[in-house]
C-alpha positions as CSV (number, residue, x, y, z in Angstrom):
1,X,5.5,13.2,46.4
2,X,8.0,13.1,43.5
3,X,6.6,14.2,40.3
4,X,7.4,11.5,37.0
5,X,10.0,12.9,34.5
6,X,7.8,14.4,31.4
7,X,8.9,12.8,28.1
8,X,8.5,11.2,25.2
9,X,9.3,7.7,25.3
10,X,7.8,6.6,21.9
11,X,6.1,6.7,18.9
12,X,4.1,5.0,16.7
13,X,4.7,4.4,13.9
14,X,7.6,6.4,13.2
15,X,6.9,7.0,9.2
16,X,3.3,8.6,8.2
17,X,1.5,10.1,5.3
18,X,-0.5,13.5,5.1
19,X,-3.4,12.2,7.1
20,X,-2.5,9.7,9.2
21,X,-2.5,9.8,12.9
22,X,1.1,9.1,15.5
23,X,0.7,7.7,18.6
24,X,2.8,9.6,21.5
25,X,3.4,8.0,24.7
26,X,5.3,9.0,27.8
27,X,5.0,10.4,30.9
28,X,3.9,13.2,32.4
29,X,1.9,15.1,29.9
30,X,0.2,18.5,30.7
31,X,-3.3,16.8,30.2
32,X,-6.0,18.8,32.6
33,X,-9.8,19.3,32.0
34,X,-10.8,21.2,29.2
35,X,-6.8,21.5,28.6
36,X,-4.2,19.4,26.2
37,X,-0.6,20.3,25.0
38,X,0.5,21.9,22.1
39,X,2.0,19.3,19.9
40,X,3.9,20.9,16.6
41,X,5.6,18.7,13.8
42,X,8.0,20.5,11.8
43,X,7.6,23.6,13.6
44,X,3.5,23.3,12.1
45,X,0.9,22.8,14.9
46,X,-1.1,19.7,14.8
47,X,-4.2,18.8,15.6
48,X,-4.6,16.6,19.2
49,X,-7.0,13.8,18.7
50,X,-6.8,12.8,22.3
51,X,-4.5,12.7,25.1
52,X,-4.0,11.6,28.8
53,X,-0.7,12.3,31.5
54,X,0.8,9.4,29.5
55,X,-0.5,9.0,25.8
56,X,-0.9,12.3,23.4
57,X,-2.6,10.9,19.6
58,X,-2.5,13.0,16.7
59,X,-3.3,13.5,13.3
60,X,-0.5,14.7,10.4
61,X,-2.4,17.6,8.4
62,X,-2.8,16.7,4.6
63,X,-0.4,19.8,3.8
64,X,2.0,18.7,6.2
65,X,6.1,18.8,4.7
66,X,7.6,15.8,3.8
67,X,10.6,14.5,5.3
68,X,11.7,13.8,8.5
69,X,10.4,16.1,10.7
70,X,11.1,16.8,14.2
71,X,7.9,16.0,16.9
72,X,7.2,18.4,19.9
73,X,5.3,18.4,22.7
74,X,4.5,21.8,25.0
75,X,6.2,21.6,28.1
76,X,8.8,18.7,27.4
77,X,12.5,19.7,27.3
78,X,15.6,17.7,26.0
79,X,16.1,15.7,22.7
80,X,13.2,15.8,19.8
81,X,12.2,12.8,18.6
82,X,12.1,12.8,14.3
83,X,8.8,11.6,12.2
84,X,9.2,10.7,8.5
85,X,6.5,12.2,6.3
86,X,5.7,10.8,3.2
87,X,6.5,13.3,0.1
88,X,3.9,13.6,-2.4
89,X,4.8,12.1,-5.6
90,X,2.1,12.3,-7.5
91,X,-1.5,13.1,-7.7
92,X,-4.4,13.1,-10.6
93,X,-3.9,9.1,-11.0
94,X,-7.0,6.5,-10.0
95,X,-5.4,3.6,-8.5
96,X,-7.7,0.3,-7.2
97,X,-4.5,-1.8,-6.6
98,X,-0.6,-1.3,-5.9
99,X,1.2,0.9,-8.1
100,X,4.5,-0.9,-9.8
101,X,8.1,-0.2,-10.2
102,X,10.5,-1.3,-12.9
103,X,14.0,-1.8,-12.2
104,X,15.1,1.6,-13.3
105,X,13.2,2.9,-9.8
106,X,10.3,4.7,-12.1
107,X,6.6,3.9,-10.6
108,X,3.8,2.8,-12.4
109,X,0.3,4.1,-11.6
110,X,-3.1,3.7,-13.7
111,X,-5.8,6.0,-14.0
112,X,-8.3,3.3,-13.8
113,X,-12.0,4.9,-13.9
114,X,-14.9,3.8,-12.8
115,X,-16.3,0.5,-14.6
116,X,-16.5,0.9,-18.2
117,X,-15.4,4.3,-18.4
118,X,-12.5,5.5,-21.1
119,X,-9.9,7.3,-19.5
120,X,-7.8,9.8,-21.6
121,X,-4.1,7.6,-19.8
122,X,-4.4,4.3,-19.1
123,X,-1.3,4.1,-17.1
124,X,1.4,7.2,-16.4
125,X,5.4,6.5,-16.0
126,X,6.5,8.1,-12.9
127,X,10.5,9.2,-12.5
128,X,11.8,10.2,-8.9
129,X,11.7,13.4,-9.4
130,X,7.9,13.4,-9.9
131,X,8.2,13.8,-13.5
132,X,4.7,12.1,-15.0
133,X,4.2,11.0,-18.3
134,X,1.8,8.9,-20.4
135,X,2.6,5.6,-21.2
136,X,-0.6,3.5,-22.2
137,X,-3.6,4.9,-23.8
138,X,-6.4,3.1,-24.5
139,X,-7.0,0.5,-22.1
140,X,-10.2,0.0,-20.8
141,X,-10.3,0.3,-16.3
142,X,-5.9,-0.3,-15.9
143,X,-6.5,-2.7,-13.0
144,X,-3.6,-4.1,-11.4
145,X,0.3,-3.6,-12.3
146,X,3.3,-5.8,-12.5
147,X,6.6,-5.9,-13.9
148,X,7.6,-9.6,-15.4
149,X,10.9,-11.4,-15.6
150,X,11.0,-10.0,-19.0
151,X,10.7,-6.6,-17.9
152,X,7.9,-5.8,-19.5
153,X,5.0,-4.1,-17.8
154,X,1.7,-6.5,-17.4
155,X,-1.4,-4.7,-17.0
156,X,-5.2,-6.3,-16.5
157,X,-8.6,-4.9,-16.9
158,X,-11.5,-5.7,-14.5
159,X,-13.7,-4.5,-17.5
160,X,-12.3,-6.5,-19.8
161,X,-11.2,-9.9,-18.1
162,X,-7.7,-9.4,-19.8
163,X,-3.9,-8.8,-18.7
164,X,-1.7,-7.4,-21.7
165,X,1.8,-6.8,-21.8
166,X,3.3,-3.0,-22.3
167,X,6.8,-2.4,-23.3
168,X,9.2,0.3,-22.0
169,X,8.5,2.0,-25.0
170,X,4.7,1.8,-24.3
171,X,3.6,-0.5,-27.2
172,X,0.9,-2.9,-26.1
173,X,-0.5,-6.5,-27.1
174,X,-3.3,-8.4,-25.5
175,X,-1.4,-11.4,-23.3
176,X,-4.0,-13.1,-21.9
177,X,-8.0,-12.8,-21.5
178,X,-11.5,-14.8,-20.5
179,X,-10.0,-14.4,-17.0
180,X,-13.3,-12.8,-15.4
181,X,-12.6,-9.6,-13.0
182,X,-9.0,-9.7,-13.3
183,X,-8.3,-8.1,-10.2
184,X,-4.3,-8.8,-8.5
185,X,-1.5,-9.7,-10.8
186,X,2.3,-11.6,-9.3
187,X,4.9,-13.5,-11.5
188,X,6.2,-16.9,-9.8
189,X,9.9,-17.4,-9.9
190,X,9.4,-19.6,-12.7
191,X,8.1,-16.9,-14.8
192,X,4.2,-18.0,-14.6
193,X,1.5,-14.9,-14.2
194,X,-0.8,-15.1,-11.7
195,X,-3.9,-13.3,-12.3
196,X,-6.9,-13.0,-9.2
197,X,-10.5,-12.8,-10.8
198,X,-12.5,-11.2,-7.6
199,X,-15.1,-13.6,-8.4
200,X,-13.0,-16.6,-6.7
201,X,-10.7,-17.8,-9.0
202,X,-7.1,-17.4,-8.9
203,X,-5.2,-18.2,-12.8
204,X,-2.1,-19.5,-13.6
205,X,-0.5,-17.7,-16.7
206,X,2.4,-19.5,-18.5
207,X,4.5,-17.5,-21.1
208,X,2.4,-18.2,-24.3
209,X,-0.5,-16.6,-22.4
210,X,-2.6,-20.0,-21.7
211,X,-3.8,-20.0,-18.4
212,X,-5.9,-22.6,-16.1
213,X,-7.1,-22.4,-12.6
214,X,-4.4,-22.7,-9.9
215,X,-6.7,-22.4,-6.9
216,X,-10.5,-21.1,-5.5
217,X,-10.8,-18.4,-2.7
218,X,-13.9,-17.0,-1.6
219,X,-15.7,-14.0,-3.8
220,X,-14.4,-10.4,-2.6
221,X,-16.9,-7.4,-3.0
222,X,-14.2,-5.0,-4.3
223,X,-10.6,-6.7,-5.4
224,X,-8.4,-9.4,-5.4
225,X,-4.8,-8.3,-4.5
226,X,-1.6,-10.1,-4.7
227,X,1.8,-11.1,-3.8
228,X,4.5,-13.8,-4.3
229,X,6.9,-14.4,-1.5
230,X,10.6,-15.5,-1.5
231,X,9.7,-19.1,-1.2
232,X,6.5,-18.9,-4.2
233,X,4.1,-19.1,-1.6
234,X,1.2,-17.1,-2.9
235,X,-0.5,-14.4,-0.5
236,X,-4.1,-12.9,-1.3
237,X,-6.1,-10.0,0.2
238,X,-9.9,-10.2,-0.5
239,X,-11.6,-7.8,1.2
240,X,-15.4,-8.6,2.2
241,X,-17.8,-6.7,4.1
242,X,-17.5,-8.6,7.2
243,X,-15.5,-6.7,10.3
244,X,-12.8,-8.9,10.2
245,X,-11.1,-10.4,6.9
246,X,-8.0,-12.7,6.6
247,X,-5.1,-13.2,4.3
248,X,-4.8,-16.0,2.5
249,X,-1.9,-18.3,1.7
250,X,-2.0,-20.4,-1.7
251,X,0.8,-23.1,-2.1
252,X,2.5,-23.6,-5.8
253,X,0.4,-26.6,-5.8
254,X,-3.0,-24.7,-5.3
255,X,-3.6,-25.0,-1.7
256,X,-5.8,-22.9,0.0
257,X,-4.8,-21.9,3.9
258,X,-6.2,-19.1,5.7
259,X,-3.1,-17.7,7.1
260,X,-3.7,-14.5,9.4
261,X,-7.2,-13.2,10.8
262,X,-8.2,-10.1,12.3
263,X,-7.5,-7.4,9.7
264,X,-10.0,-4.7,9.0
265,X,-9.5,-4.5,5.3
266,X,-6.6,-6.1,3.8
267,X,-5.4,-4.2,0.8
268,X,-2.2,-4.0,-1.8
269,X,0.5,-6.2,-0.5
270,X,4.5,-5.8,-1.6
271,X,7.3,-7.5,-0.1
272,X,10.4,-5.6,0.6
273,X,13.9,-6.3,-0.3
274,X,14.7,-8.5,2.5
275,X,11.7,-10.6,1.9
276,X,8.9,-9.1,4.3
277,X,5.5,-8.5,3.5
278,X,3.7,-5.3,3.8
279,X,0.3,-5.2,3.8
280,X,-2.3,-2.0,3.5
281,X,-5.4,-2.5,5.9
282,X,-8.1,0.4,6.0
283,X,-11.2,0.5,7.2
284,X,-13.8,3.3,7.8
285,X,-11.2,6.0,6.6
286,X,-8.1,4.6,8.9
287,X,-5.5,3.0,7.9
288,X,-2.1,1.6,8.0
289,X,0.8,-0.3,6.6
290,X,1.8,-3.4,8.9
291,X,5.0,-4.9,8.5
292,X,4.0,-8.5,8.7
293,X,7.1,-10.8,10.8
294,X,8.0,-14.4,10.0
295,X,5.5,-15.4,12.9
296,X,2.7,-13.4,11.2
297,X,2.7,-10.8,13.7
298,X,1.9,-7.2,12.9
299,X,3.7,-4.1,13.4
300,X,2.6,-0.4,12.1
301,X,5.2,0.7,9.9
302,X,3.1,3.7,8.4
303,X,0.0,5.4,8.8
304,X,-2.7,7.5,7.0
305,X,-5.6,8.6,5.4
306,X,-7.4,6.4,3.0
307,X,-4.1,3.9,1.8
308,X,-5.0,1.4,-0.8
309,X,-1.5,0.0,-2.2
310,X,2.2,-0.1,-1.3
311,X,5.4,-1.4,-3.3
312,X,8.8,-1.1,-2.9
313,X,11.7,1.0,-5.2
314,X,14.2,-1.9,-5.8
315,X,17.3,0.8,-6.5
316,X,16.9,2.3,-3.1
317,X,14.5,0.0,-0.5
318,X,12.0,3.4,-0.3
319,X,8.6,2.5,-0.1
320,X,5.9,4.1,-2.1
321,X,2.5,3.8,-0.6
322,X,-0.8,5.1,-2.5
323,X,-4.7,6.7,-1.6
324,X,-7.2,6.5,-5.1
325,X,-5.6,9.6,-6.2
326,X,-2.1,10.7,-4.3
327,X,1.1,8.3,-4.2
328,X,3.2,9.3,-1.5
329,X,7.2,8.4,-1.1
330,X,8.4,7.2,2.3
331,X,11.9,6.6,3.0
332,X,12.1,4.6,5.7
């Protein structure tokens, strides 16, 4: 009887945060009862959540180095396949959507508390090299982040019902308001804001600030999240408490379509530079960033523990993916 090569032969998904879990699979796996490999990830054991002759899962430890690290597995020789871990960027922030980047490559994150509650920062300035600093005061629960055409920042407030505008030097004025839970903020390419009030409305913003209802999408218990593709096409998470949610696609004209099914959660959404949507899902503490294809398939592009929001560097393509309180940098 010929015994099967033991080896890796892939892993997925190849980029992870502190707490998410890699699926190993291969052949011939030391698996026997009571008995599973050693599995180390940049030299650090890790712990096995399960494993068979063929498929070994794990889970990255929260402390775990960032980087690409290399992945091995007791009793497998030859070439070590590399893992990238995301490198904390920052912690002590509250974020309930996606954080934001301006075209300088310097991320945007709120510190959002809970309904109602005044927050010392409203929204902290984040450089590559970690380097945190105030930008907003004042603002009552910083919701959701995006950068305009303009280059200003746009900021709402659930609490409030209102989006204002911040400038790079951190001066702010009330933009827009009476929008309900303003929940989700994307521009349009023709430089309209739209706003997502969790309560089933989605607003069209023009320039001056006036705003009227672009489209209806049913209630969500927790947010409204947001993103404009290449072509304008509008896409919406809205999470419910049912096992299965959807995203939505909402044309320029205001039509509704459910687009894909079968998500646990659907959270923040970005596209990337080449125009492909990325989309959070988490659900009862899992969770994962799928790369969504033309065709609406799904791929895993990273995992972890407890992801809300994603968006994209535009100076270098590296993806910045966020829990309620850590944002982690993944370069894919």
């Amino acid at each position: 009887m010929t015994m099967s090569r033991a080896e890796i032969q892939g892993i997925e998904p190849t980029a992870v945060a502190p707490g998410g879990r890699l699926v190993v699979r291969g052949t011939g796996f030391a698996v026997r009862p009571g008995q599973v490999p050693q599995v180390t990830l940049g030299g650090e054991s890790v712990r096995v959540v399960r494993a068979s002759s063929r498929v070994v899962v794990v889970e990255v430890p929260a402390d775990a180095a960032g980087g690409q690290q290399a992945l091995a597995i007791e009793g497998l020789e030859g070439s070590t396949p590399y893992v990238i871990v995301g490198k904390v960027l920052a912690t002590g922030v509250h974020q309930v959507d996606s954080p934001a980047y301006d075209r300088e490559g310097r991320l945007h994150a709120t510190l959002s508390g809970q309904r109602g509650q005044e927050t010392p920062v409203s929204v902290f300035r984040i450089g590559p090299d970690g380097a945190r600093e105030p930008l907003v005061t004042g603002l009552g629960n910083a919701t959701s982040l995006a950068f305009g055409p303009d280059g200003h920042l746009y900021v709402s407030s659930r609490f409030e019902g209102t989006v204002s505008r911040v400038t790079p030097d951190g001066e702010v004025e009330k933009f827009a308001e009476n929008l309900g839970v303003a929940f989700g903020l994307a521009f349009t390419r023709d430089g309209d804001l739209l706003v997502g009030d969790r309560s089933g409305t989605i607003h069209r913003v023009d320039r001056h600030g006036r705003h009227k209802p672009l489209a209806a999408i049913p209630p969500s218990v927790a947010a409204f999240h947001l993103a404009v593709a290449p072509d304008d096409t509008l896409i919406v998470a809205a999470p419910t408490l049912n096992s299965s949610d959807v995203l939505y696609k909402v044309s320029p004209e205001g039509e509704v379509s459910r687009w894909i099914e079968g998500f646990g959660r659907p959270q923040g959404l970005a596209f990337d530079a080449h125009g492909v949507l990325h989309v959070v899902d988490a659900l009862a503490g899992d969770s994962v960033v799928y790369r969504i294809a033309s065709d609406g398939s799904r791929t895993v592009a990273v995992s972890g523990a407890g992801l809300l929001g994603v968006a994209f560097d535009p100076t270098d393509g590296t993806m910045a993916v966020c829990t309620n309180d850590t944002i982690y940098r993944v370069a894919l």
